[in-house]
Structure formats: structure tokens, C-alpha cells
C-alpha positions in Angstrom: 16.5 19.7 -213.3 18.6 21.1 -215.8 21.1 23.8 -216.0 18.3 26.1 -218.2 15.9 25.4 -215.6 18.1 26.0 -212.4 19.2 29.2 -213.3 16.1 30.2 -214.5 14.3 29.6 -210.9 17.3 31.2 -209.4 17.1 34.2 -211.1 13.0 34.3 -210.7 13.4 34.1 -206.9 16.2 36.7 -207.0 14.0 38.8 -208.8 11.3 38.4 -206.3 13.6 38.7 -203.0 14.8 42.2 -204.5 11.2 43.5 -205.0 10.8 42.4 -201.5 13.9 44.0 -199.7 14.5 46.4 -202.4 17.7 48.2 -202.8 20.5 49.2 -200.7 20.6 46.0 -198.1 23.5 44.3 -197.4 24.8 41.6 -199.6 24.2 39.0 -196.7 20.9 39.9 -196.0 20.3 39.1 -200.0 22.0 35.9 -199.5 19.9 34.6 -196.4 16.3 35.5 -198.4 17.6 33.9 -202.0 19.0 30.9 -200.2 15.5 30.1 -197.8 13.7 30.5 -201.3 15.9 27.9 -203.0 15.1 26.1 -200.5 11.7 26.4 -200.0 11.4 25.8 -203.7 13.0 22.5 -203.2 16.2 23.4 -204.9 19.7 22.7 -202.6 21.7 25.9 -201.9 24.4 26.3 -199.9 26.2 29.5 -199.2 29.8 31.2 -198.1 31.4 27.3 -199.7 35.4 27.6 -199.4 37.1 27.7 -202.8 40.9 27.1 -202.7 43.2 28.0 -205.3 45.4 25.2 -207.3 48.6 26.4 -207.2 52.0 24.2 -208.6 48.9 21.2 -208.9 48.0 21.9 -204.8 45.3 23.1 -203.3 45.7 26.4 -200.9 43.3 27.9 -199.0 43.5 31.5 -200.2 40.2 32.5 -198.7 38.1 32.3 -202.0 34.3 32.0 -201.0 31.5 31.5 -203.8 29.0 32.8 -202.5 26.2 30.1 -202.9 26.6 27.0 -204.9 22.9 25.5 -206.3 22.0 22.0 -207.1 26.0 21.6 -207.3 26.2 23.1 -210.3 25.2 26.9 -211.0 27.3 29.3 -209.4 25.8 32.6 -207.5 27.6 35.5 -207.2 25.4 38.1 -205.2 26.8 41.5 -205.5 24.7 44.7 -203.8 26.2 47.3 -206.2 24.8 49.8 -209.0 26.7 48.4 -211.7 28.9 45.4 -212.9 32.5 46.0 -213.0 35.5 44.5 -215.4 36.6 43.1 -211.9 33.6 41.5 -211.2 33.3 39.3 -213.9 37.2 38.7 -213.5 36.2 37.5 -210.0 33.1 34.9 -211.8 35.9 33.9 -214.1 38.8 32.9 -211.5 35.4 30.2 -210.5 35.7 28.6 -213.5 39.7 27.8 -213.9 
């Protein structure tokens, strides 16, 4: 599949686990229902992967988490809040460096 169509399916099952659960739930509970969707959709997802930091050209264990990682390539950030924040997509960027 390609990026295009990953994301897409990932956001139509997001879309359909929240109209299931509705709002308010725990950002875990989120998490568990998007990733057996993935799944059951045929798509690999795996969640809470360890990120370390490269610092001075080492890696250190800093206690970074992405949150689920799909088809090894598109990054999900689940966040159970009312509205993005500056720091939020800070957080999304840090994945990317």
C-alpha cells in the first residue's frame, strides 16, 4: 500500500472507532480499538514502540513512546483532548528529527 492509502484507512477506522466509543475515553482505550481495526483490516500496527533520542550521535533512552507505528511507516499520535496545541505538534515534530 501506499502512504496516501495507509493514512487514509487509518484515519477511516479512527473515524469509526470514535463514533463507536465517542468522546471522553481514555487515550488507551482509543489505542486498543484503532489498533484491533488495523489489524483486522489487514494493516500491521504496533503500539507504545520506544523512541530514543540521538544525542552527541548516541542513542538514549529518554522514554519517547510513538504511540502506534503502521505498516512501518505512518506515525499515530492518538491524543483524547478538545483541541490541538502548539506543543502537540512540537511533540509530532521531535518524530521526525
Amino acid at each position: 500500500m501506499e502512504l496516501n492509502d495507509i493514512s487514509g484507512k487509518i484515519i477511516e477506522l479512527a473515524i469509526n472507532v470514535h463514533k463507536e466509543l465517542g468522546p471522553g475515553m481514555l487515550e488507551g482505550a482509543y489505542e486498543a480499538c484503532l489498533q484491533f481495526e488495523l489489524i483486522r483490516a489487514g494493516l500491521k500496527a504496533e503500539t507504545q514502540l520506544k523512541l530514543p533520542i540521538i544525542y552527541q550521535g548516541i542513542k538514549i533512552d529518554a522514554g519517547y513512546r510513538i504511540d502506534m507505528l503502521v505498516e512501518d511507516s505512518v506515525i499515530v499520535e492518538l491524543k483524547a483532548i478538545e483541541r490541538l496545541l502548539p506543543v502537540h505538534e512540537a511533540q509530532l515534530l521531535s518524530y521526525c528529527e
